[in-house]
N, C-alpha and C positions, 0 to 999 in steps of 0.2 A: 551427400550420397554415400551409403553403406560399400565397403569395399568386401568382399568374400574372399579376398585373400591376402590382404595385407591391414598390419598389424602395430598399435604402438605398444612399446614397454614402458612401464613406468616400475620404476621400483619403491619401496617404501611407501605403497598406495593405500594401506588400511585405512589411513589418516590423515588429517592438516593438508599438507603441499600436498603429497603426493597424491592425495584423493583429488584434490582439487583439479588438478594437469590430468590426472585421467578423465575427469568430466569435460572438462575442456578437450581434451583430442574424443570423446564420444560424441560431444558436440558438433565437431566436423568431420565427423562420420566416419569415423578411423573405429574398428573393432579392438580389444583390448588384453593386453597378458599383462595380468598388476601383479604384483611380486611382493609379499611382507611378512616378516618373523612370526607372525599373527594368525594363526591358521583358522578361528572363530569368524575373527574380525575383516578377513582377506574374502571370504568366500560369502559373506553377507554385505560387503559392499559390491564383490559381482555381479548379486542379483540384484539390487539398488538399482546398479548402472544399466543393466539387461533391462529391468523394466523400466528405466525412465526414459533411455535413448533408444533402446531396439537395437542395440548393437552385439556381437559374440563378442563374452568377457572370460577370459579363462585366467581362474585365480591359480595361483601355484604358494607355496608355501615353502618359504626359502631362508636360511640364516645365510646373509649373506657375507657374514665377517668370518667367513672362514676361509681359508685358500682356497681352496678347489670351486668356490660359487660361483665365480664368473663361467668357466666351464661345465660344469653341469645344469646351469640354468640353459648356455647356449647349445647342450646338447639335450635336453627338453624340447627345446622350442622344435630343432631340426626333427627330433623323432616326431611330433607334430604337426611338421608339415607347416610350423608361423611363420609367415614375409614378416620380418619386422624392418618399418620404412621409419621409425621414429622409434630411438630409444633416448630413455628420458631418467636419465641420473641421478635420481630423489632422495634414495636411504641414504640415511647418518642417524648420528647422536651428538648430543650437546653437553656437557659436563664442566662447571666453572668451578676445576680444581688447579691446585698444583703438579704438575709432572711429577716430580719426585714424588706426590702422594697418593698417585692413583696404583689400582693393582697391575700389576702385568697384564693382568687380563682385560683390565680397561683398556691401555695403550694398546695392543695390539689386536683389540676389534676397532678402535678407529682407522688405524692405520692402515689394515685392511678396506674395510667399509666405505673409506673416504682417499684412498690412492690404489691397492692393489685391482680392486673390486670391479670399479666402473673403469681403470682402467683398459682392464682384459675383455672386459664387454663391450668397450669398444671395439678392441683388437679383433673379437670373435665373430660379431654383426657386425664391424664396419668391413669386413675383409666380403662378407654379402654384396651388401651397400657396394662396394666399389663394384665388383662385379655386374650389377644393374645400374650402376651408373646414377644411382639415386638414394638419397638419406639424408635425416635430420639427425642429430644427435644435442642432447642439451643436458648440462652440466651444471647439478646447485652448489654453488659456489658461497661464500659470504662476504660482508662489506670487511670484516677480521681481514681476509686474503690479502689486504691491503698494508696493513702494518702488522708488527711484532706485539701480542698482545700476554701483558701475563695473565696468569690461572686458566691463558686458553690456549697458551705452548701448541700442543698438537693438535687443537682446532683449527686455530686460523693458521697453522704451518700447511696441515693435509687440505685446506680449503683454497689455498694459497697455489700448492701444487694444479690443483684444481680450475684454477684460474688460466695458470700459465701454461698448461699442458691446454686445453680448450685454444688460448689461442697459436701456440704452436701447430697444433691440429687443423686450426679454422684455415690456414695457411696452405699446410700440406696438401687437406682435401677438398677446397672448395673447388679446385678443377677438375675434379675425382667424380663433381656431381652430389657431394656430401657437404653440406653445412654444419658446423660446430658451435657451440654457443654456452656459453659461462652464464648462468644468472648471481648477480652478489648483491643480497637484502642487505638492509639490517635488521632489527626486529620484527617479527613476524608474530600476529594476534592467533598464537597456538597456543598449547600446553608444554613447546619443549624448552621453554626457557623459566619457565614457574613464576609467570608475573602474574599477579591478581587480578580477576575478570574488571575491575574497576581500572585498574593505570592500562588494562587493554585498551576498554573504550578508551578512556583520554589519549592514550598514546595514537591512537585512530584520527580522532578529532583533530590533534593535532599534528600530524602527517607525520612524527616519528613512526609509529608502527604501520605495518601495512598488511590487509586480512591477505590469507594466505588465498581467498578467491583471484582479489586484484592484482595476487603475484602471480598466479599460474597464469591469467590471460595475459597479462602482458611478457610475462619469460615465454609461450608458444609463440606470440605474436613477432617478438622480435627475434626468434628460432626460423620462422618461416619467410621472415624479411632478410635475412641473412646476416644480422646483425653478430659479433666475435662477443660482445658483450652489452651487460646491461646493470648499472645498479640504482634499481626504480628507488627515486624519492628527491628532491630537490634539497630538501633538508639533511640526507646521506655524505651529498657533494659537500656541503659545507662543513661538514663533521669530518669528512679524510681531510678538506682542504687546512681546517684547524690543526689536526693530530699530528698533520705532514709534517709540521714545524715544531713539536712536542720532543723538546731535547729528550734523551735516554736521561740523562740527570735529575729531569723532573721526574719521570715514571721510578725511579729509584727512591725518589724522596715520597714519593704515593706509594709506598711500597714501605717505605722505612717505618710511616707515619699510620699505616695500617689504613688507608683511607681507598683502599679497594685491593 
């Protein structure tokens, strides 16, 4: 059933995840504000979603790695009048560099994007949310969040954050009426990691990769069960439970040896 006035956010929806989770909450009849740098690309998936679901889709077109985007988007929505009952934490970016060698200006749209960003938009709709007594919130997280990884320093550091802040939250407000929820993949059969359409399939096949469809139904699913966290794949478990035990000594000598 179509709701006429309430609303899920999803950010970073042009694309991969986040188009995915927006279909999924148009699916269960939630109307839509998708959010992405992509102004082309943002407002030709609204109408996709308008005409496949029947649902009100309002694209907005947003750089979200700037300071001020968490509040201006939140004061967007207010000047229109959006109940947002689901917001949904999707934008990032991916970059398998060294810290030292990225620009300034890399590091500090992550750091934005992936800690200032979602955030304050929590801070901003969750302060609604409390107020009604009702809200989902769900935060993409990654299976990196889990350990110290090099060449992705400020990935799995801001994803990490991400993690731990989700469950701090899940804590605070589940008796607020608001649920919080971490999702942390590992590889995902997109474009943001530059793997070849062939080790996609395989990686499919064989349940290291997981298409970004089967992650957005199961990250809403376990958003709506009230679940703190989730990191889909059987295969995932076994890969932190191996790394867990992965002395610093060895990762220095993979490091020394150039073998990643």
């Amino acid at each position: 059933m179509n709701s006429a006035k309430k609303y899920a956010l999803v950010t970073g929806a042009s694309s991969g995840i986040g188009f995915q989770y927006a279909r999924v909450m148009a699916q269960r009849g939630y109307n839509l504000v998708i959010v992405s740098n992509q102004a082309e690309a943002i407002v030709e998936k609204a109408e996709q979603l308008r005409q496949e679901f029947s649902v009100d889709v309002v694209p907005l077109m947003r750089d979200l790695g700037t300071p001020e985007a968490a509040r201006e988007l939140y004061e967007t929505c207010q000047a229109q009048n959006l109940e947002v009952e689901v917001l949904i934490n999707n934008a990032g970016v991916y970059h398998s560099c060294d810290f030292m060698e990225e620009p300034e200006r890399y590091n500090t749209l992550i750091l934005n994007l992936h800690v200032n960003t979602p955030a304050m938009l929590i801070y901003y709709f969750g302060k609604d949310m409390e107020a009604r007594k009702r809200g989902y919130i769900l935060n993409m997280s990654s299976i990196t969040s889990h350990i110290a990884v090099q060449r992705l320093a400020a990935y799995s550091a801001t994803k990490a954050f991400l993690k731990n802040f989700s469950r701090s939250l899940h804590v605070e407000l589940r008796y607020k009426g608001i649920n919080v929820t971490a999702v942390c993949p590992g590889a995902v059969a997109t474009d943001l990691y530059n793997i070849s359409p062939t080790l996609k399939r395989l990686g499919v096949i064989f349940g290291i990769v997981i298409t970004p469809e089967r992650l957005a139904k199961r990250g809403v699913r376990a958003m709506f069960n009230g679940r703190v966290s989730i990191t889909p794949g059987l295969i995932n478990y076994i890969l932190l439970f191996l790394i867990f035990f992965l002395p610093t000594g060895v990762l220095r000598l993979i490091r020394k040896w150039k073998l990643f």
